[in-house]
C-alpha positions in Angstrom: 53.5 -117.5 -113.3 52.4 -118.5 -110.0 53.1 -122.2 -110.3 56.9 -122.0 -109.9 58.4 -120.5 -107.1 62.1 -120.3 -106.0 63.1 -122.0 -102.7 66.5 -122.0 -100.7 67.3 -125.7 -102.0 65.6 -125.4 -105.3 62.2 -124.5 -106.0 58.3 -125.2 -105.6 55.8 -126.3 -107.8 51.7 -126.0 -108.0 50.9 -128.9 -110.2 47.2 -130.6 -111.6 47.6 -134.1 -111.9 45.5 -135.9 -114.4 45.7 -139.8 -113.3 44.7 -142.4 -115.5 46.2 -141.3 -118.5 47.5 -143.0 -121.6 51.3 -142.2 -120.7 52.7 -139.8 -117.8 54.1 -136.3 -119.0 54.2 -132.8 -118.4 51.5 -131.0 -120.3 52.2 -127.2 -120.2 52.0 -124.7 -117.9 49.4 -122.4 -117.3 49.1 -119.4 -115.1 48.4 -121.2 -111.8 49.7 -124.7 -112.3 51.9 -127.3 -114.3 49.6 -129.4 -115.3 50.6 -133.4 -115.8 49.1 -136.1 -116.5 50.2 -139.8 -115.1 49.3 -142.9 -116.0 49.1 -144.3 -112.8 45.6 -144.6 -110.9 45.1 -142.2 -108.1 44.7 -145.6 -105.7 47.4 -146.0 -102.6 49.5 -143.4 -103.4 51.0 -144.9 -107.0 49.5 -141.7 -109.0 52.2 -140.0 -106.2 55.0 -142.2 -106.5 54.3 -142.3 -110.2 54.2 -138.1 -110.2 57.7 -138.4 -108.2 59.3 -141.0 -110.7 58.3 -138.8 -113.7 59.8 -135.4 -112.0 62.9 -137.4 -110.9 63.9 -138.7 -114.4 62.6 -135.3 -116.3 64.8 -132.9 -113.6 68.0 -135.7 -113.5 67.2 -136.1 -109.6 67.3 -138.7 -107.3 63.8 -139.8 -105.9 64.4 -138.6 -102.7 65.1 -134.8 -104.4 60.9 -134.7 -105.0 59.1 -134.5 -102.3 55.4 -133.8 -102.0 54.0 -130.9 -99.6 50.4 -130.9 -100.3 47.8 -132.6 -102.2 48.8 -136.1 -101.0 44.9 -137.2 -102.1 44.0 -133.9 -104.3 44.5 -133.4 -108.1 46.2 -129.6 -106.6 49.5 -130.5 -105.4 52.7 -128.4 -104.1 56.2 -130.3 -105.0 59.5 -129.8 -104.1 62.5 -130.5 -106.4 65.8 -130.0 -104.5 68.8 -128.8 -106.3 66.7 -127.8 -109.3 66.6 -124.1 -109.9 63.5 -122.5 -111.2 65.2 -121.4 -114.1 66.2 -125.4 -115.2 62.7 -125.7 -114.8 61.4 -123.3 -117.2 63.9 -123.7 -119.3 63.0 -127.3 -119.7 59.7 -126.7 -120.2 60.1 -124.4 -122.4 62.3 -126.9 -124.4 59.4 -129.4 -124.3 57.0 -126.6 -126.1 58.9 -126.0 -129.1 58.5 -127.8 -132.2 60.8 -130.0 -133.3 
């Protein structure tokens, strides 16, 4: 699991981002990367803000929490979530996997 990696404040993310979708989520995970998919367009930085708002309201963090710190104009980005452990995260995406 390469895409998740433990930081001093929280943790690091590899993400895809699929813009122009029919709804922003969080896909799955797969070996390299979270992959998500936002609705926003990838046009002036609103598939970003949108990619921030969706990690911000799925982790219970304030906006300023997600910061992104690579891939400003790529589908490949590296995200930061401060005060988010790495095991909140899995644990939440695990949660989002199983059936209900």
């Amino acid at each position: 699991m390469n895409w998740l990696c433990p930081a001093p404040d929280g943790c690091v993310l590899t993400v895809k981002a699929t813009p122009r979708a029919k709804r922003s989520e969080i896909v799955g995970a797969d070996p390299e990367w979270l992959r998500v998919r936002l609705q926003a367009p990838p046009v002036d930085g609103k598939a970003n803000e949108e990619l921030i708002a969706l990690f911000s309201k799925r982790f219970r963090v304030p906006k300023n929490a997600v910061e992104i710190l690579a891939g400003d104009v790529s589908r490949h980005k590296r995200v930061k979530l401060r005060g988010v452990a790495p095991a909140a995260v899995l644990a939440d995406i695990g949660r989002q996997s199983t059936p209900s």
